[in-house]
C-alpha positions in Angstrom: 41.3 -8.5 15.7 41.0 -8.3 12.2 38.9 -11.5 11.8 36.3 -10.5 15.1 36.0 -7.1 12.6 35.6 -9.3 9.4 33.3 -11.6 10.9 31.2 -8.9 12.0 30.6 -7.2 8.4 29.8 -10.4 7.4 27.3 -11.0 10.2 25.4 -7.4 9.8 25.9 -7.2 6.0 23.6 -10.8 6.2 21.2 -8.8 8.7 20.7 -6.0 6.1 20.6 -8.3 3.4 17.4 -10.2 5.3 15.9 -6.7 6.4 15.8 -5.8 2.5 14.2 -9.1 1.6 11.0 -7.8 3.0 9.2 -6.7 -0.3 6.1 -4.7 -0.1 3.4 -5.2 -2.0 4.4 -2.7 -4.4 7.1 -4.2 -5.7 5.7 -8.0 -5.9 3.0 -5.9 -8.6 5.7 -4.3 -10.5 7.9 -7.6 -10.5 4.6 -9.0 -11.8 4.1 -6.4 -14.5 7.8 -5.9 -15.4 7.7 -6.2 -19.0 4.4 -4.2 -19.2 4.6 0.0 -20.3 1.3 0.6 -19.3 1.4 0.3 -15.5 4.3 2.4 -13.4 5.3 3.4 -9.7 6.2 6.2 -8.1 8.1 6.1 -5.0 7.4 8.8 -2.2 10.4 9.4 -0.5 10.2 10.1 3.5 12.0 13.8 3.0 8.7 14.5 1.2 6.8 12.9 3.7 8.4 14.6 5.9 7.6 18.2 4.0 4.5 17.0 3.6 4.2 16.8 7.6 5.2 20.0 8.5 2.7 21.6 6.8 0.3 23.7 9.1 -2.7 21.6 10.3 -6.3 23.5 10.7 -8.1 20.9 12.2 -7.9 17.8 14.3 -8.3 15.5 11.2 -5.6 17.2 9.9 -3.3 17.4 12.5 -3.8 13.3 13.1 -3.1 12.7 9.4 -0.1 15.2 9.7 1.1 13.1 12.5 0.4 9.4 10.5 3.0 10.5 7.9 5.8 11.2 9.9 5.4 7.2 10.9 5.5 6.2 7.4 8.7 4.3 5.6 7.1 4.4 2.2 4.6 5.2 -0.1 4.5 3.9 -3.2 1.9 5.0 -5.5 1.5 2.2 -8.7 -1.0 3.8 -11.7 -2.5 1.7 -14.8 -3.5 4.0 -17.8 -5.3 1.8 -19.5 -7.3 -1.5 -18.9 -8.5 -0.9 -15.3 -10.2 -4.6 -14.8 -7.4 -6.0 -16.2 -4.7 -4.7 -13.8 -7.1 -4.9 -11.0 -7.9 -8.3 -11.5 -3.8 -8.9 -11.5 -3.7 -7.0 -8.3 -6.1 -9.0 -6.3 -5.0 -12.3 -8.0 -1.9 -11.8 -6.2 -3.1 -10.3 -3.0 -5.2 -13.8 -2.7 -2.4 -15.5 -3.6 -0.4 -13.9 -0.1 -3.8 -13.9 1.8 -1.6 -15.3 4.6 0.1 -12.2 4.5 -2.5 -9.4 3.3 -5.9 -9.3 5.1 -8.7 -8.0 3.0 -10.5 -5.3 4.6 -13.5 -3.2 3.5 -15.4 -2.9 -0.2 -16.3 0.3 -1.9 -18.3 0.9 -5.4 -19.9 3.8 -6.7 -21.0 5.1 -10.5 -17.8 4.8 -11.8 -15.3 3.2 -9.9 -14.4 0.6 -7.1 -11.7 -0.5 -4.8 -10.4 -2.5 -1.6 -8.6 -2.1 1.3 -5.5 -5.1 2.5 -3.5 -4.4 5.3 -0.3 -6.6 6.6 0.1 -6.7 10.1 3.2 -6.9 12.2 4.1 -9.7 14.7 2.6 -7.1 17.5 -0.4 -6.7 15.7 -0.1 -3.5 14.5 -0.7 -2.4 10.9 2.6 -2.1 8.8 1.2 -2.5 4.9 -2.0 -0.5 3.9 -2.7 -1.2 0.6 -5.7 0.4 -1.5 -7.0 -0.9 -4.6 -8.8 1.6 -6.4 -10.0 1.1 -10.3 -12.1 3.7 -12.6 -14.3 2.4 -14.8 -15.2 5.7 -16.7 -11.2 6.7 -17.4 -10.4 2.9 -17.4 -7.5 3.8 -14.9 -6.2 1.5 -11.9 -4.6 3.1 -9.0 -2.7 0.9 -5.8 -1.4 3.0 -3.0 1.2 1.2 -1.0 1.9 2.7 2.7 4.3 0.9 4.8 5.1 2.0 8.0 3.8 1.9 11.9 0.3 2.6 10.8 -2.3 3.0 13.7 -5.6 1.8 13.7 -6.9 5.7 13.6 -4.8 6.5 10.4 -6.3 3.4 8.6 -10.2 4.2 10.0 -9.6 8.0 8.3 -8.5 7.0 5.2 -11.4 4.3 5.2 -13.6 7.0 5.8 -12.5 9.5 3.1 -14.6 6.7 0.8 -17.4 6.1 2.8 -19.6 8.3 -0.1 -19.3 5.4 -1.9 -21.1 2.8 -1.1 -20.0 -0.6 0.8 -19.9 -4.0 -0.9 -20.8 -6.6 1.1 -17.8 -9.5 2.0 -17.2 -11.7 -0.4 -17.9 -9.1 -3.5 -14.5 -7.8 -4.3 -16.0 -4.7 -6.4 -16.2 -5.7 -9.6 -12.3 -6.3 -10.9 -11.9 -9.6 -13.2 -11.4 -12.6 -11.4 
């Protein structure tokens, strides 16, 4: 009996182990940067997602994104205070890298700032990694947002749309960052 219940810590502690492996994109940039001060993450935790939820919706918009974060695992929110180009550049550099991972979605540019969209699908085809670039030229700042989690189609479509004021860069033109 004793071995069965050996043998089976064994077995799921190798499961959990393989479930971890999974790294988001997140973390592949901050393993990337790990010597570097200038770029840090902050990691949303789903009890503030959670809070975050529960607040009282006024509209539909609202209520839809309210329901989008309670399927969320993780946000992660990485931040570059200086060099914006730079640490953009990096960013895509290694997106491209995984591009049989990370799909590269829409373009945006205005005045003073651009950014992409990636998302990683699951095997069903559903979105589980939305990832937005997003670098300001005038503060010289780079932001990535990392969400993980069942993502629907109508959670990535609004937060496409909360940048359609800027305008759309046609395929190929990655907005601007360093190649």
């Amino acid at each position: 009996m004793r071995k069965v219940m050996a043998i089976l810590i064994c077995a799921l502690g190798c499961l959990a182990g393989r479930a971890q492996g999974v790294q988001d994109f997140a973390s592949r940039l901050m393993e990337r940067c790990a010597d570097d001060t200038a770029i840090y993450c902050i990691t949303i935790s789903p009890k503030m997602m959670e809070q975050l939820a529960m607040k009282q919706a006024d509209d539909r918009k609202e209520e839809m994104m309210a329901r989008a974060i309670q399927k969320l695992k993780s946000a992660r929110i990485i931040t570059a205070s200086t060099k914006a180009d730079h640490y953009y550049g990096i960013a895509e550099e290694l997106l491209e890298r995984n591009k049989q991972r990370f799909h590269h979605g829409d373009d945006y540019r205005n005045a003073t700032a651009y950014g992409s969209f990636y998302t990683r699908n699951g095997k069903g085809g559903t979105t589980v990694e939305l990832i937005l670039l997003h670098a300001d030229q005038k503060k010289d700042n780079m932001v990535v947002v990392n969400l993980t989690g069942d993502l629907d189609e109508e959670f990535v479509e609004t937060l496409r749309e909360n940048f359609s004021g800027n305008r759309k860069v046609r395929e190929g033109d990655h907005g601007g960052g360093q190649k």
